[in-house]
C-alpha positions as CSV (number, residue, x, y, z in Angstrom):
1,X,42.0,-158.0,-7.8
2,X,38.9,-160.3,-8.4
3,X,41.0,-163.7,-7.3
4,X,42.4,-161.2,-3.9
5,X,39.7,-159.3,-2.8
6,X,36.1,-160.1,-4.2
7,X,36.0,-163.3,-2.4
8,X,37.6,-161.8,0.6
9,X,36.7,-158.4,1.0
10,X,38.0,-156.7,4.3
11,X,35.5,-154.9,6.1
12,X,36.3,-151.5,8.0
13,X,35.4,-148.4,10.1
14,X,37.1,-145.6,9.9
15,X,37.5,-141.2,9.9
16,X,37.3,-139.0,7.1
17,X,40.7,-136.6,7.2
18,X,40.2,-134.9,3.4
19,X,37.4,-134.6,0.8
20,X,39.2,-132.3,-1.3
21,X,39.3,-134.8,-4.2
22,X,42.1,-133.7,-7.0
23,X,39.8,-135.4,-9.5
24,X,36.4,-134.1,-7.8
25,X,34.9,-137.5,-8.4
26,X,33.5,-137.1,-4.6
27,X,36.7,-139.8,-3.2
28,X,37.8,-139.4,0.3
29,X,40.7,-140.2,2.3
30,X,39.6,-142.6,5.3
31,X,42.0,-143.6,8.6
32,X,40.8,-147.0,9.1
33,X,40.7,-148.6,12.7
34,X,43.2,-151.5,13.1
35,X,44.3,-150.7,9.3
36,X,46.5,-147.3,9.3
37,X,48.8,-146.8,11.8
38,X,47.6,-144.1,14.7
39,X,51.0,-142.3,14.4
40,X,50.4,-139.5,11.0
41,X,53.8,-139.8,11.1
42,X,54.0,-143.1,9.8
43,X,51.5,-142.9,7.1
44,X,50.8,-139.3,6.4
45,X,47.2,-138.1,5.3
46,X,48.2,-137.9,1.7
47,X,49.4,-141.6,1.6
48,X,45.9,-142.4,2.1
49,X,44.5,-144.4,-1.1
50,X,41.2,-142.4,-1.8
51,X,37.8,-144.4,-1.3
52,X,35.2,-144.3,-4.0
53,X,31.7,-143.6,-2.4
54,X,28.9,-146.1,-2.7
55,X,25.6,-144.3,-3.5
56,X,22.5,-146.1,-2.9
57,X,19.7,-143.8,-4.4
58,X,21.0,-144.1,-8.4
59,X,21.8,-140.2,-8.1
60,X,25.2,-138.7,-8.4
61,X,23.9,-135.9,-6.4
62,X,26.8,-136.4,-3.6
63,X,28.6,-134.4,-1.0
64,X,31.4,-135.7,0.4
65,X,31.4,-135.8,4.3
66,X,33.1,-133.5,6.6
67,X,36.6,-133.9,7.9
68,X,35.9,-136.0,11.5
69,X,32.9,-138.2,10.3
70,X,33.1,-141.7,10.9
71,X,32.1,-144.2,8.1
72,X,32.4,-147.3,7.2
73,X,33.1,-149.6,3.9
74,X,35.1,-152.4,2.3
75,X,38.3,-152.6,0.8
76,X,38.1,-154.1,-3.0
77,X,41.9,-156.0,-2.9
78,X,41.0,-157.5,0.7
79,X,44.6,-157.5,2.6
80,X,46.3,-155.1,0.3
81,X,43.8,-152.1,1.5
82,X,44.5,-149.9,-1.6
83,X,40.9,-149.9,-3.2
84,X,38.5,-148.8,-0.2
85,X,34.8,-148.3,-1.0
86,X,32.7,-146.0,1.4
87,X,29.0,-147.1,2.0
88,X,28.0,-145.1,4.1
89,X,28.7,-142.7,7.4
90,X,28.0,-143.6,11.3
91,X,26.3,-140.8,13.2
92,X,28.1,-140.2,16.5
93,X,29.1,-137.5,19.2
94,X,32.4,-135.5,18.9
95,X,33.8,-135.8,22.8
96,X,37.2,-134.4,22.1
97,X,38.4,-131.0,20.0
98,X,40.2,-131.7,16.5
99,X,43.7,-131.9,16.7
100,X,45.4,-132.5,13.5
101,X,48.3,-133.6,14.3
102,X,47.2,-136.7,15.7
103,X,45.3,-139.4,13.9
104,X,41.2,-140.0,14.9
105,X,40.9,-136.7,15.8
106,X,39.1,-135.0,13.0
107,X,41.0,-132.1,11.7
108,X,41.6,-128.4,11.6
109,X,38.4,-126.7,11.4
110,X,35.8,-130.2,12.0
111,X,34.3,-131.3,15.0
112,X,33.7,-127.2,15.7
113,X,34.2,-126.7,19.6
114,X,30.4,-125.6,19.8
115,X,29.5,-129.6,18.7
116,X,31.4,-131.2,21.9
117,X,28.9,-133.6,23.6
118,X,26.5,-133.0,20.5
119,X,25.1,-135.4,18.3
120,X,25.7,-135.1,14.2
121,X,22.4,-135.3,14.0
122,X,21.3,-131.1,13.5
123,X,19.6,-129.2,16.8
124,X,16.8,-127.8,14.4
125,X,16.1,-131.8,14.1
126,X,16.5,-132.9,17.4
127,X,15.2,-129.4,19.0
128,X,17.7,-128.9,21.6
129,X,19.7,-125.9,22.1
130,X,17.5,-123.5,19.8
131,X,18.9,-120.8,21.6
132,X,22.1,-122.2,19.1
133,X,20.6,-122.0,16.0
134,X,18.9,-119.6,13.3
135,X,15.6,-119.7,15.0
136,X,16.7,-117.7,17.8
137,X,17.8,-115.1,15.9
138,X,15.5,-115.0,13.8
139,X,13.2,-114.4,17.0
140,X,15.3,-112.2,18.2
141,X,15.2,-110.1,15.0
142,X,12.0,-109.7,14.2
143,X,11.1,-106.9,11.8
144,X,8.2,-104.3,13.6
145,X,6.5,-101.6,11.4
146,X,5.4,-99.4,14.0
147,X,2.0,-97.4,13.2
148,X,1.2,-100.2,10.0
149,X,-0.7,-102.5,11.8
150,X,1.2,-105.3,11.1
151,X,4.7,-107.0,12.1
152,X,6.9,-110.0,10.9
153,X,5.1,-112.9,11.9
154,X,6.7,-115.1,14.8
155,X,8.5,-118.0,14.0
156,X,6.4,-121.3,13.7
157,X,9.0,-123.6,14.8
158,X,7.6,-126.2,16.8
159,X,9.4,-129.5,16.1
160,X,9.3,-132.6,17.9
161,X,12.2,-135.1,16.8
162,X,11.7,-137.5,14.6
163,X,9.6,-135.3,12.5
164,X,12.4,-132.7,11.3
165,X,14.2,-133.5,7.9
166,X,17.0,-130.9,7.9
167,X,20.0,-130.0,5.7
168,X,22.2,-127.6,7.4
169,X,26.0,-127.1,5.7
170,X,28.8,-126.4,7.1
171,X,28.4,-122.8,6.5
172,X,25.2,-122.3,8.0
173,X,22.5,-122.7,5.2
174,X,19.6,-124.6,6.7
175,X,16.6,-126.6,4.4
176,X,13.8,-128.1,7.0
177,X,10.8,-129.8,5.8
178,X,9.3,-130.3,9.3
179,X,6.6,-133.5,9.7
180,X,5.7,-132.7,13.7
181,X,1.9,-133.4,13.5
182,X,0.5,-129.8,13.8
183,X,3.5,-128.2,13.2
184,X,4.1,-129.1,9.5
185,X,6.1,-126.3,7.6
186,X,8.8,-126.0,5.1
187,X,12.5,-123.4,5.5
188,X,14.9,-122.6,3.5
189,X,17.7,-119.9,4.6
190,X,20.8,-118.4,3.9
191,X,23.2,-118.0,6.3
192,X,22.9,-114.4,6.1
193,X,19.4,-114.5,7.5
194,X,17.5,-114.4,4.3
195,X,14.6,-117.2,4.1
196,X,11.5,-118.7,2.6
197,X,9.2,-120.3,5.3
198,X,5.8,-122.0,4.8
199,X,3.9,-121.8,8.1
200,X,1.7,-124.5,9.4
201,X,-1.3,-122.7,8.4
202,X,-0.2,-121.9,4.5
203,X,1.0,-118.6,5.2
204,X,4.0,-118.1,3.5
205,X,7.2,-115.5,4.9
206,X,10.0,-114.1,2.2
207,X,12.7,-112.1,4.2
208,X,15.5,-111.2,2.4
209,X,18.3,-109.6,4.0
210,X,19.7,-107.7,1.4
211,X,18.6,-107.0,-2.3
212,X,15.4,-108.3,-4.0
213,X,15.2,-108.9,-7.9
214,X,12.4,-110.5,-9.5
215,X,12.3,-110.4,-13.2
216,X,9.9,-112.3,-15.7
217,X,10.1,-112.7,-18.9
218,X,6.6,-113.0,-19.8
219,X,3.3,-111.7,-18.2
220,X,2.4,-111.9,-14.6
221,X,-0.5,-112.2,-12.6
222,X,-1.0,-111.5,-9.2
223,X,-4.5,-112.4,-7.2
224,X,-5.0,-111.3,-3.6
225,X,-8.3,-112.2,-2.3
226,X,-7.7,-110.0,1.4
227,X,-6.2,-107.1,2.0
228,X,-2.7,-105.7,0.7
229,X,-0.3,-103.6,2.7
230,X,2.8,-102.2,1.4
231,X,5.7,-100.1,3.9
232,X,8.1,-98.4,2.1
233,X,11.1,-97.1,4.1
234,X,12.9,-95.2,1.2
235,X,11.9,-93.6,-2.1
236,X,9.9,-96.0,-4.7
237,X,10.0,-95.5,-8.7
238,X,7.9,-97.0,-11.0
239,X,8.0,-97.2,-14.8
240,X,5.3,-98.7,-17.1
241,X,6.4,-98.5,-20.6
242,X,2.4,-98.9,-21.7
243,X,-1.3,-98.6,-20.6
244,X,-2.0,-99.0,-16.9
245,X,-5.2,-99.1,-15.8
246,X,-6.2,-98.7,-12.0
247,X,-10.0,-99.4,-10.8
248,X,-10.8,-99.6,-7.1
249,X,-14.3,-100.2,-6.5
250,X,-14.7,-98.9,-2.6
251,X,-13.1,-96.2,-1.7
252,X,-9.6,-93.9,-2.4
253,X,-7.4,-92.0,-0.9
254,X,-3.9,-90.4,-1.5
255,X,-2.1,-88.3,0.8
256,X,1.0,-86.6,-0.1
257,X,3.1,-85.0,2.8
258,X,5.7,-83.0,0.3
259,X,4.7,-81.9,-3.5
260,X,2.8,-83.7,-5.6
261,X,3.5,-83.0,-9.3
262,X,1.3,-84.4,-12.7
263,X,2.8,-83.9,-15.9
264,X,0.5,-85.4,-19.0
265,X,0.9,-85.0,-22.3
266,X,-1.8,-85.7,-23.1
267,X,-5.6,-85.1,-21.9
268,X,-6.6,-85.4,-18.5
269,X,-10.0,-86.2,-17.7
270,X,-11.9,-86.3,-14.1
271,X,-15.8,-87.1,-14.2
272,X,-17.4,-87.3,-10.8
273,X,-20.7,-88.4,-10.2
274,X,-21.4,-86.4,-7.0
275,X,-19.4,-83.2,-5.4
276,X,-15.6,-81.8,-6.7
277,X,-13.7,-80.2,-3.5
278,X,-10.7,-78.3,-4.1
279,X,-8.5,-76.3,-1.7
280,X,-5.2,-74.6,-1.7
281,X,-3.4,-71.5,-0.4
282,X,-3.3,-70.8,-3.8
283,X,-5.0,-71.9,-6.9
284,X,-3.1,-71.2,-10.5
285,X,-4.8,-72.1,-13.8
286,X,-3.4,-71.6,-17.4
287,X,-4.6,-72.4,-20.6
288,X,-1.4,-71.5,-22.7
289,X,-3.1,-72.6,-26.1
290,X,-6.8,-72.5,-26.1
291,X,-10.1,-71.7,-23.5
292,X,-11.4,-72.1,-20.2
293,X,-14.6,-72.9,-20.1
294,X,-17.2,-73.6,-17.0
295,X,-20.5,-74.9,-16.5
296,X,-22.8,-74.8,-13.7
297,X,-26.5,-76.5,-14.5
298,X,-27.7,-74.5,-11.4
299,X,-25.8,-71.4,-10.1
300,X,-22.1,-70.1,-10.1
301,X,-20.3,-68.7,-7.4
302,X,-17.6,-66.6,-6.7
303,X,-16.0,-64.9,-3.8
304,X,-13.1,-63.3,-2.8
305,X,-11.9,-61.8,0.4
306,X,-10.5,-58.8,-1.5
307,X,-10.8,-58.1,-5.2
308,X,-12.6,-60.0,-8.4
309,X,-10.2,-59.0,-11.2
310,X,-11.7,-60.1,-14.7
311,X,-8.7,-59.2,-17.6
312,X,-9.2,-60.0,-21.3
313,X,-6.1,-58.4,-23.1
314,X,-7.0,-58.3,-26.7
315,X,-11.0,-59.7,-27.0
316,X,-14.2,-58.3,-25.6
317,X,-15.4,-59.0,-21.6
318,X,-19.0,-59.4,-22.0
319,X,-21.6,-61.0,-19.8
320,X,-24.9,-62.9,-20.9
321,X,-28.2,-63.5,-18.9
322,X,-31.4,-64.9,-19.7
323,X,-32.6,-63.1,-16.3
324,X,-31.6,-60.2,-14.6
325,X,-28.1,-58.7,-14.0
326,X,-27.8,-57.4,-11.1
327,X,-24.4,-55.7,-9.7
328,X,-24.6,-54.8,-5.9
329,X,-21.8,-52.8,-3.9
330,X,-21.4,-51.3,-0.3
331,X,-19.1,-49.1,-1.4
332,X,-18.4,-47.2,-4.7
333,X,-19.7,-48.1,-8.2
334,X,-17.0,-47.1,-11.5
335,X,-17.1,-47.7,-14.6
336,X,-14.3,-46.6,-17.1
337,X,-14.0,-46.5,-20.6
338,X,-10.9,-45.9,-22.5
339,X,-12.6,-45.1,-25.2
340,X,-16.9,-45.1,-25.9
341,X,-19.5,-46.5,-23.2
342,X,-22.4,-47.5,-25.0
343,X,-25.7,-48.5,-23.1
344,X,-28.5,-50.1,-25.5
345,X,-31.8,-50.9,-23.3
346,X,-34.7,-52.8,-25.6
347,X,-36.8,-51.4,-22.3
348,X,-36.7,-48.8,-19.6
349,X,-33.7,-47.2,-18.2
350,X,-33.8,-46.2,-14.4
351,X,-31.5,-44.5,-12.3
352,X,-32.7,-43.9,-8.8
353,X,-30.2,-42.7,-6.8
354,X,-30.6,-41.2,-2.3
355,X,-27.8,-38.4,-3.1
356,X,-26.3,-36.6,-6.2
357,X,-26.4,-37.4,-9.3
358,X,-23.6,-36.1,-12.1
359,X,-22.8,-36.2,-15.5
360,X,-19.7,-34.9,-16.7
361,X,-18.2,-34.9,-20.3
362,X,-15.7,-32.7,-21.7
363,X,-17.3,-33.3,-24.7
364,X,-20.8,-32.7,-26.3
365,X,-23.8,-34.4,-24.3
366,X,-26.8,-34.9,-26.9
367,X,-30.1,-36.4,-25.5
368,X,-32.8,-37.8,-28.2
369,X,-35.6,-39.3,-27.7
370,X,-38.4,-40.4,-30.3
371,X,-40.9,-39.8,-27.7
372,X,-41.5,-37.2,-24.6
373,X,-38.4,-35.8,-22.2
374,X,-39.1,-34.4,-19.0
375,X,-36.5,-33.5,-16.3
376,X,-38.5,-32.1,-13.5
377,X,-36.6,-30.8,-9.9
378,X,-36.6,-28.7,-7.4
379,X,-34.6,-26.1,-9.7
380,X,-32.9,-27.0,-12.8
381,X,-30.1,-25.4,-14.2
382,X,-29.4,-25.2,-17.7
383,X,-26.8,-23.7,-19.7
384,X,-25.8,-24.1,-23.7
385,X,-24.2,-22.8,-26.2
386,X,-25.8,-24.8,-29.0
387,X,-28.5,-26.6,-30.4
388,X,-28.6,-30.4,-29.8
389,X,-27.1,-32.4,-32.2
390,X,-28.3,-36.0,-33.3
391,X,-26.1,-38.2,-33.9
392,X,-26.1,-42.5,-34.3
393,X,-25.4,-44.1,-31.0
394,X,-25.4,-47.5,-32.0
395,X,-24.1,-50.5,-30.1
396,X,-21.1,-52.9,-31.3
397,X,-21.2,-54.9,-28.6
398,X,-22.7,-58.6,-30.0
399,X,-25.7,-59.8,-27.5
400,X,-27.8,-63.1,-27.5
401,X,-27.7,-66.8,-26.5
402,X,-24.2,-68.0,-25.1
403,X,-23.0,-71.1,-26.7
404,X,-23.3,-74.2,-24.4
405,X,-20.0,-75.3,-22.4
406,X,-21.3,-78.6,-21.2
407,X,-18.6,-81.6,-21.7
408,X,-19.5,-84.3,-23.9
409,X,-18.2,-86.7,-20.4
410,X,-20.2,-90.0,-20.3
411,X,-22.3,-90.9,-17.3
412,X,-19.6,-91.9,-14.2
413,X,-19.4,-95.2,-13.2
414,X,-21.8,-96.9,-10.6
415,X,-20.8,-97.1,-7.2
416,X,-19.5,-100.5,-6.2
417,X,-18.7,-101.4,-2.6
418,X,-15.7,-103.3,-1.3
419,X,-15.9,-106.9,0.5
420,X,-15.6,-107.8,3.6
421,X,-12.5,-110.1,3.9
422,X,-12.3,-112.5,7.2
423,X,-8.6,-111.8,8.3
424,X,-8.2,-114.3,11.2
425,X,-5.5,-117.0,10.0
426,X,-6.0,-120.5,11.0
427,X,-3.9,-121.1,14.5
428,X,-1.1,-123.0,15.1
429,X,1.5,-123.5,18.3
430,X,5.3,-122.6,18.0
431,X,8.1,-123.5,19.9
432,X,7.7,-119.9,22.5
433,X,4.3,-121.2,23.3
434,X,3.8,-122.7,27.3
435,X,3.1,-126.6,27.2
436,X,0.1,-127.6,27.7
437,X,-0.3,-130.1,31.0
438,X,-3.1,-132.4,29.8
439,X,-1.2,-133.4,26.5
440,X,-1.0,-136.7,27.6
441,X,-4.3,-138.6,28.1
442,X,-3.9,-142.1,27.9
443,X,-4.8,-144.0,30.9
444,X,-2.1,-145.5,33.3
445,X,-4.7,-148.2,34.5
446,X,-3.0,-152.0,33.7
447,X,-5.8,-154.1,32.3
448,X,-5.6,-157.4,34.2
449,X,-5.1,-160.6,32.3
């Protein structure tokens, strides 16, 4: 072959009809110009020798072209054309539909009938006939969160050929990294619609179509210097397997449309350092194992439209005051004991009452005093069958100092306030935005000579 063909290799052009390589060593099939016959018929497609490719850039990262490009290489044996060698592929402009049946003419499914009269070279490249590609639907689908403040930004294409590196395959994935002066930015998307896209400005834009994962296998850290905003369509779950911790140094707030249920197992602790509000339609507290216990350093209030119900099933209801007690109604005053009423009074003991005044027991009534008793009225009725007995009338129920309920809560923290975060993103044009006239200013004026 070296005597045949290395001294006089013969050059050729010619068009890809098949890439799929038995031996997937990236070979294709190449109808040469002035070589093969035009006529299939006479040499089919699969009586093509298979070309090696020639790669230039020491990587055997390869894709074969499509079916219908037009390359261009050297045939090893010279004359014998049995060992071609592909160097490289000829851009062009498809002019005529593939007909496989006939030789030249691409094949089955390359050129596509949209790429008649268009240049290999990708439209996101040579920005022409957008409308045609991913960035008009992508424009056209922009995602709107009505009543959040905020929208999918618009896209920042804005290329001006040269500038635009694209990959697109032949199933519609697209790769840009886009040069245009001022218009700089980086794409990659899946056919489906879901992309990455690095703005001019540094902003960054994940849409993804369909599902999201994102797992990591170690810790992760996440720093937002502005503000955050999170729209959640559906339901969201959460599960933290340890601690979490959550400190907001401005302000919170948390509003729940439906129920809003807590369930700890453990303590729950709430320490404010200035005013506790609470309001419901009805308020419910249990302490199925021990106390309740409230403290107010100044006073303690409590109303009720209707009635003030204080129940203690098996222990003693007793109130304490280092002042007065004083017990006020417009209405009726009752007291009823099941079983003894006892009244102890280290002082005086006043009843002053505007009407009638009655004591009835079915029992004995016995009055002692260590000191002087005088009933005095208009006329006094007294009637007894017996002497006055004295009996002990002592007191069981326990007086003196309450025991203090204060918490053993640390001081609250201080009160921090948030910062003010500038939320105006550096500008940049895109491809929607009206040209401006007075791009242009260099002078027309010919210097003479």
């Amino acid at each position: 072959m070296a005597q045949a063909g290395f001294s006089n290799l013969l050059w050729f052009m010619g068009i890809v009809e098949d890439r799929k390589d038995p031996r997937k060593m990236g070979r294709i099939k190449v109808r040469c110009f002035d070589i093969h016959p035009d006529n299939k018929q006479d040499v089919p497609t699969d009586d093509l020798p298979w070309a090696i490719p020639v790669l230039g850039n020491f990587s055997t990262e390869y894709k074969p072209p499509l079916e219908g490009s037009w390359v261009f290489g050297f045939f090893l044996d010279g004359r014998d054309a049995q060992h071609p060698m592909v160097l490289g592929i000829i851009p062009g402009m498809p002019t005529t539909l593939p007909d496989p049946d006939n030789a030249y003419s691409g094949s089955d499914v390359f050129p596509k009938p949209t790429d008649l009269y268009q240049p290999d070279i990708p439209r996101l490249s040579r920005a022409e006939n957008i409308e045609e590609t991913n960035v008009a639907r992508r424009y056209n689908n922009r995602e709107e969160v009505p009543g959040y403040g905020w929208e999918e930004p618009s896209v920042p294409y804005n290329t001006t050929y040269p500038y635009n590196r694209v990959t697109q395959t032949e199933s519609g994935h697209v790769m840009e990294f886009d040069d245009t002066p001022g218009s700089e930015r980086i794409n990659i998307e899946h056919r489906t619609g879901t992309f990455t896209e690095i703005a001019p400005n540094g902003s960054k834009t994940n849409k993804i179509v369909g599902d999201n994962y994102t797992i990591v296998e170690m810790n992760d850290k996440i720093l937002i210097k502005g503000n955050a905003d999170v729209v959640i369509y559906g339901a969201s779950k959460v599960n933290i397997e340890g601690n979490c911790e959550l400190e907001v140094d401005g302000s919170m707030s948390t509003t729940v449309h439906g129920n809003y249920d807590l369930n700890v197992a453990g303590n729950i602790t709430m320490n404010s350092g200035q005013a506790f509000f609470q309001k419901s339609s009805a308020i419910r507290q249990e302490a199925y194992l021990d106390s309740i216990n409230h403290y107010a350093k100044v006073n303690y209030h409590v109303e009720a439209k209707n009635n003030v119900t204080l129940h203690a099933n098996t222990g003693i209801l007793w109130t304490y005051s280092k002042s007065d007690t004083r017990m006020q109604t417009d209405a009726n005053f009752g007291v009823y004991a099941k079983s003894n009423l006892y009244t102890k009074v280290d002082g005086s003991t006043h009843h002053v009452t505007s009407g009638n005044f009655y004591t009835l027991t079915t029992g004995q009534t016995n009055i002692k005093s260590t000191g002087n008793v005088a009933v005095e009225g208009a006329l006094i009725h007294m009637n007894t069958d017996g002497e006055a007995q004295s009996g002990s009338t002592h007191s069981s129920v326990p007086y003196g100092s309450n025991p203090s309920l204060r918490t053993l809560l640390g001081d609250p923290a201080i009160f921090k306030f948030a910062s003010v975060v500038n939320e105006s993103p550096d500008g940049y044009t895109i491809f929607t935005d009206p040209i401006s006239l007075d791009e242009d200013t260099h002078t027309l004026d010919i210097e003479e000579i």
